[in-house]
MDTraj code that builds the backbone (N, CA, C; nanometers):
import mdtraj as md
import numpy as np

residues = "UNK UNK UNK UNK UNK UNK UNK UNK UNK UNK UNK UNK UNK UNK UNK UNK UNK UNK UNK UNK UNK UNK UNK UNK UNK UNK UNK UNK UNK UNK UNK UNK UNK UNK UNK UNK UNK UNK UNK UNK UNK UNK UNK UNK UNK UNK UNK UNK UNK UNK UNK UNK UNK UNK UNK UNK UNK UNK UNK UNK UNK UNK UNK UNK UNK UNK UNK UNK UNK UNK UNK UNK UNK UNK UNK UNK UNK UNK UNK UNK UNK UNK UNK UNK UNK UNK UNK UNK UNK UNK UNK".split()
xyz = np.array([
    [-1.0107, 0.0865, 0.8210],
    [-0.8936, 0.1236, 0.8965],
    [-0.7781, 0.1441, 0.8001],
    [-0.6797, 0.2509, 0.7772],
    [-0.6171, 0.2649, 0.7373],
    [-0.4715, 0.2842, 0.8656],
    [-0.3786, 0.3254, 0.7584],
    [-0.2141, 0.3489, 0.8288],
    [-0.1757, 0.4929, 0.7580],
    [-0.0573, 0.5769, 0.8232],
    [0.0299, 0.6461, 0.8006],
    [0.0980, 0.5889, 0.6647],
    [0.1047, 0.6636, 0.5581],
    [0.2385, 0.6108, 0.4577],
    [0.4152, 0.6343, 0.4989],
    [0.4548, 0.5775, 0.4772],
    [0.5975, 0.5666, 0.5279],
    [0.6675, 0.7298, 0.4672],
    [0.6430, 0.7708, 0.3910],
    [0.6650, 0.8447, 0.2634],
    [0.6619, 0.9719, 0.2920],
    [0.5178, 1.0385, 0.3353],
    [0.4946, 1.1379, 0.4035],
    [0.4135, 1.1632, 0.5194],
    [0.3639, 1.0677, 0.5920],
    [0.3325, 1.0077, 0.7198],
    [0.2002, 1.0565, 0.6693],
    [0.1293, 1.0537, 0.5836],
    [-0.0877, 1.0720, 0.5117],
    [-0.1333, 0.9673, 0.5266],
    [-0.2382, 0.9622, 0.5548],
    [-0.3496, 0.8393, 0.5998],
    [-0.2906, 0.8023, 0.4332],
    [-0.3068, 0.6896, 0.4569],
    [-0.3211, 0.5567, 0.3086],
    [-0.4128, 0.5322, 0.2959],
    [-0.4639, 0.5880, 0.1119],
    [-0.6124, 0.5184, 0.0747],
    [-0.5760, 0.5100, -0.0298],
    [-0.6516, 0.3922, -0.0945],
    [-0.6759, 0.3869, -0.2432],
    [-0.8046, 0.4290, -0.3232],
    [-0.7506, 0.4198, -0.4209],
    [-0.8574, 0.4800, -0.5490],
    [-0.9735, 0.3687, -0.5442],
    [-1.1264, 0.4188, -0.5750],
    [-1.2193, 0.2830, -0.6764],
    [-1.2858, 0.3545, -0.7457],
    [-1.3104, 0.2945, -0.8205],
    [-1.4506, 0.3036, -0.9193],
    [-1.5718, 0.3205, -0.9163],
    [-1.6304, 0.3854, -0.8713],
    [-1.7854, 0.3391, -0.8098],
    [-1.8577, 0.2847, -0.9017],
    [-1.8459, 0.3223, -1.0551],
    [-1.8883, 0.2382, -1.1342],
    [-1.8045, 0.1509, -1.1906],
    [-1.8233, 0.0198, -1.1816],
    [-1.6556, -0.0466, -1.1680],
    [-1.6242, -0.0390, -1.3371],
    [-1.4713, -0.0670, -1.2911],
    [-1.4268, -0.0654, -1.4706],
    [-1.4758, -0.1640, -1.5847],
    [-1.5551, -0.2831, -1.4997],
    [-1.6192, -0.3596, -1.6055],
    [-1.7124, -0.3344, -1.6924],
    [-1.7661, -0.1711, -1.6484],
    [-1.8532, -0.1056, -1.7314],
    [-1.7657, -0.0459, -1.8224],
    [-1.6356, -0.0566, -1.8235],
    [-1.6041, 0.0895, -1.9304],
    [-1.6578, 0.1060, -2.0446],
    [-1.6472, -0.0377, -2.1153],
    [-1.6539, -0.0800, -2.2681],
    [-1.8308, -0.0157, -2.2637],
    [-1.9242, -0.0137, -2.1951],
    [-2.0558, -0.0055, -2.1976],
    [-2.0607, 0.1664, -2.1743],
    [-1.9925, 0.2518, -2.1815],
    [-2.0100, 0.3244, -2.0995],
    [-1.9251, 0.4200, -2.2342],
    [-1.8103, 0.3604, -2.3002],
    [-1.7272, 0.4410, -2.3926],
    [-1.8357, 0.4175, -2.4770],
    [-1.9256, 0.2889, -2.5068],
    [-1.9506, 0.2852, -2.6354],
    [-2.0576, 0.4250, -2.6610],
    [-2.0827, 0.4982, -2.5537],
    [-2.2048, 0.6024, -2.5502],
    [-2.0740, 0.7437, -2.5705],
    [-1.9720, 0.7431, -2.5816],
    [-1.8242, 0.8330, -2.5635],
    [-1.8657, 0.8869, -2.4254],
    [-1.8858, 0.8237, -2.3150],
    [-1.8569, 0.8483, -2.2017],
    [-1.7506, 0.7979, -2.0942],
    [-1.6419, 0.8764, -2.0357],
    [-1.5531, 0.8038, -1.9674],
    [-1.5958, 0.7916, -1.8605],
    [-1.5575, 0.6665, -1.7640],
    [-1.5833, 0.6589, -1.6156],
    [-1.4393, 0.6856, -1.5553],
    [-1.3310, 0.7242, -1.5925],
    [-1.2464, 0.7222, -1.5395],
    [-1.1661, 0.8972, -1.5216],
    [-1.3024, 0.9658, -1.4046],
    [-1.3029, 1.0624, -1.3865],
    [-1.3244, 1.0876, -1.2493],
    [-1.3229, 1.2416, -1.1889],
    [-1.3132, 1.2173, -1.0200],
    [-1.4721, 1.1849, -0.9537],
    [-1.5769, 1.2231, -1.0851],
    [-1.7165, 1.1910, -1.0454],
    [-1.7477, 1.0797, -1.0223],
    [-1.6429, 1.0177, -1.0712],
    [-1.6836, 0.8511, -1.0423],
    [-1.5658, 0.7933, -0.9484],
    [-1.4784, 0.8487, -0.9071],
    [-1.3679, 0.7641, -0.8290],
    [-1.3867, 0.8319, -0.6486],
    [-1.3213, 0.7145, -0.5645],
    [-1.3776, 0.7312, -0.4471],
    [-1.2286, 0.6945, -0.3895],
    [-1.2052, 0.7790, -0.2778],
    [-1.0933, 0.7385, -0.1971],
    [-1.1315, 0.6198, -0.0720],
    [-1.0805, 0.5144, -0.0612],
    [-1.1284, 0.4159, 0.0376],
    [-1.0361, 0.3804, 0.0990],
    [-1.0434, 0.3655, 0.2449],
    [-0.9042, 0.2543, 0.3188],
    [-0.9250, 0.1475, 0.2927],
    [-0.7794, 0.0479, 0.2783],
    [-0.7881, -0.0406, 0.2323],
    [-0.8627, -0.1663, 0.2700],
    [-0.9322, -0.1514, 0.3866],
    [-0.9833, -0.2305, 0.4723],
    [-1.1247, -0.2375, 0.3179],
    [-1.1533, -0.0798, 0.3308],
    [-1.3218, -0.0869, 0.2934],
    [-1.3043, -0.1321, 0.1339],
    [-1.2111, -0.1132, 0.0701],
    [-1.1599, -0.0878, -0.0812],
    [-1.2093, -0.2584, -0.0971],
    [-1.1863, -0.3236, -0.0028],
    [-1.1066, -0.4773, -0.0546],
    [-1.2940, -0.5159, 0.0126],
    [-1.3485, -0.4604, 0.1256],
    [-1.4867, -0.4937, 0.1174],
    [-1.5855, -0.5117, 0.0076],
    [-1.5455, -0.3585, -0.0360],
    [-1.6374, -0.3394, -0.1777],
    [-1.6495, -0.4651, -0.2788],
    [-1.5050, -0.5403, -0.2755],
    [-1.4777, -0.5964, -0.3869],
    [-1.4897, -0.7108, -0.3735],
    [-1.5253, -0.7726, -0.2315],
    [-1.4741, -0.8990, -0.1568],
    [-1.6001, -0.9391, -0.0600],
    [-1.6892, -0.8335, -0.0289],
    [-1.7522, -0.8786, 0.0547],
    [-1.8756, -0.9626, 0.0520],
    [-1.9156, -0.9619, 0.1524],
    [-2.1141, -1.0284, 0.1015],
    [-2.1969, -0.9212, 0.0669],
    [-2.2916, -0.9188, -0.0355],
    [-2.3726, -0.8313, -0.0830],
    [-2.4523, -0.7372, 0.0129],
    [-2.4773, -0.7743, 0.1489],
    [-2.4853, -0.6712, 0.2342],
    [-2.4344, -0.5798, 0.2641],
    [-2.2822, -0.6038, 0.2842],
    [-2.1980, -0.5324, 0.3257],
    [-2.1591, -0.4021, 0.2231],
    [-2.1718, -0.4501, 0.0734],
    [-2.1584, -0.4002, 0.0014],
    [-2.2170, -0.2676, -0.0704],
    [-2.3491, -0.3369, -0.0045],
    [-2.5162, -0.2346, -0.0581],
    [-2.4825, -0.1476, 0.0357],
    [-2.4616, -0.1822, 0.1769],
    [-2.4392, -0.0324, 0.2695],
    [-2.3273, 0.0324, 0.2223],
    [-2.2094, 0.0098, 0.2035],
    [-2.1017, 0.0849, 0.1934],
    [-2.1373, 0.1573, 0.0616],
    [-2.2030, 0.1300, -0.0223],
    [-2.2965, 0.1868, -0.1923],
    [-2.3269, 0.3099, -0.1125],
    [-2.4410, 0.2705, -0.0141],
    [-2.5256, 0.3590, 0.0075],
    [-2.4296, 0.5063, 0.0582],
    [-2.3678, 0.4438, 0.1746],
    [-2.3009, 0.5832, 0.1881],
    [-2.2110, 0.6277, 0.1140],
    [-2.1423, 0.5779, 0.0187],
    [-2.0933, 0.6490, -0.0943],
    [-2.1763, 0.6998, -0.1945],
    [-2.2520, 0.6692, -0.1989],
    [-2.3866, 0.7337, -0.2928],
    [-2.4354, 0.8489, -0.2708],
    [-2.4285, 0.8687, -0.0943],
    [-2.4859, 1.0049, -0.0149],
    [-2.3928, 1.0921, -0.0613],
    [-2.3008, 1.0651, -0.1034],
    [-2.2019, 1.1551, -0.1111],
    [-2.1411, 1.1933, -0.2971],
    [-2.1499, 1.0860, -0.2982],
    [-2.1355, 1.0902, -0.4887],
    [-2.2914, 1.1179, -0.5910],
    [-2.3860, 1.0646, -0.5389],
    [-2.5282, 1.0252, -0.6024],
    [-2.5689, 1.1299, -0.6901],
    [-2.4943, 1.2473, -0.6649],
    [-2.5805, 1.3685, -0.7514],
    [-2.4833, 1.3917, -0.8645],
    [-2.3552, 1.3526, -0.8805],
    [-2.2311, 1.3425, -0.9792],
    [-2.2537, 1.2377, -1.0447],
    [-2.3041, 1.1245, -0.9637],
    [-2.3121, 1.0349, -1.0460],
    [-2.4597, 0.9753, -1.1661],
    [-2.5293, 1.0741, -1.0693],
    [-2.6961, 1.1349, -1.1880],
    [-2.6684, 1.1375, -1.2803],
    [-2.5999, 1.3252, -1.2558],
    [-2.6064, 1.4242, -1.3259],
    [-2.4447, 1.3625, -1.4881],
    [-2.3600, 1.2799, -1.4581],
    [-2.2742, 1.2502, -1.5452],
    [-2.2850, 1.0732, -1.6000],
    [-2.3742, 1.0225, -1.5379],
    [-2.3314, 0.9271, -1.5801],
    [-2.4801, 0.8294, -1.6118],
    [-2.6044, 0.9124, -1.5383],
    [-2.7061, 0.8932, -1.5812],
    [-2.7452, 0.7395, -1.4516],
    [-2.6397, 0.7172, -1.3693],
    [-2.6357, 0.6471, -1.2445],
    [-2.6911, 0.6562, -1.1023],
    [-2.8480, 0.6034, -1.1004],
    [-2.8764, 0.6002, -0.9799],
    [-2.7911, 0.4677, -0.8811],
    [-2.8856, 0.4773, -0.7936],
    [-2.8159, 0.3973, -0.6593],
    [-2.8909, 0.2161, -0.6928],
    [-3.0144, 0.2370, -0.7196],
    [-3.0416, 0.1143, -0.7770],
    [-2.9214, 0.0309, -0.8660],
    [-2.8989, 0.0898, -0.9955],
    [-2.7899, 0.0901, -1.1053],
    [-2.6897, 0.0120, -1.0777],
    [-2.6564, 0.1252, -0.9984],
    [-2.4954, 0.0791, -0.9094],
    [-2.5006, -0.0423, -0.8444],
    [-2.5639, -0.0068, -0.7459],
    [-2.6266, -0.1731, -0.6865],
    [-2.6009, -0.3360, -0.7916],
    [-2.6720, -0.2676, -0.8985],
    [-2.6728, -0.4037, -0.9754],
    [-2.5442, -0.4149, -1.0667],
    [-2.4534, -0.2929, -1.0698],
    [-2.3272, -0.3337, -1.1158],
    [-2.2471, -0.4453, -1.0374],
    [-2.2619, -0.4164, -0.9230],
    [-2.1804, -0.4893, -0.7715],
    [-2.2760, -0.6696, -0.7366],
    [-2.3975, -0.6525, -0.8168],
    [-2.4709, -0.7883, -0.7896],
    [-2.4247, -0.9061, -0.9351],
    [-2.3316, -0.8769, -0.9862],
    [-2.2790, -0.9655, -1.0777],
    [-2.2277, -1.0335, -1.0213],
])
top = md.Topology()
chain = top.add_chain()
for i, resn in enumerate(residues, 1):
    res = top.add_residue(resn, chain, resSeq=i)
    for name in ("N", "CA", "C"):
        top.add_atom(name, md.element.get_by_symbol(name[0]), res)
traj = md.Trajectory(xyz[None], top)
């Protein structure tokens, strides 16, 4: 669930990572950046703070359908299946 911004009355979302930034250092050391639009996801803040906060169920689904939607960017650039990802978020 998101809100109107006060600002210009646009749904409010924030930015994430799908591969979170705790990979960067693992990820530069190959000179690859994650901090590109193949890897960033617009989320309401409801789901943003799930991703980051929730129980590992909740988490694996919300993967999944961001995956349906990112999974072939995130192949094809980052060498990131959905398994992968998964186990970034199971730390």
């Amino acid at each position: 669930m998101t809100f109107e911004r006060g600002i210009d009355s646009k749904q409010y979302t924030e930015a994430h990572h799908l591969i979170p930034y705790t990979e960067y250092d693992n990820y530069a050391d190959q000179n690859i950046c994650i901090d590109r639009e193949q890897n960033i996801v617009s989320l309401c803040p409801n789901c943003h703070r799930k991703i980051h906060h929730g129980t590992k169920d909740e988490i694996y689904k919300l993967l999944e359908v961001l995956f349906e939607n990112r999974g072939l960017a995130l192949e094809r650039h980052y060498g990131c299946d959905l398994n992968k990802l998964k186990n970034y978020y199971a730390k």
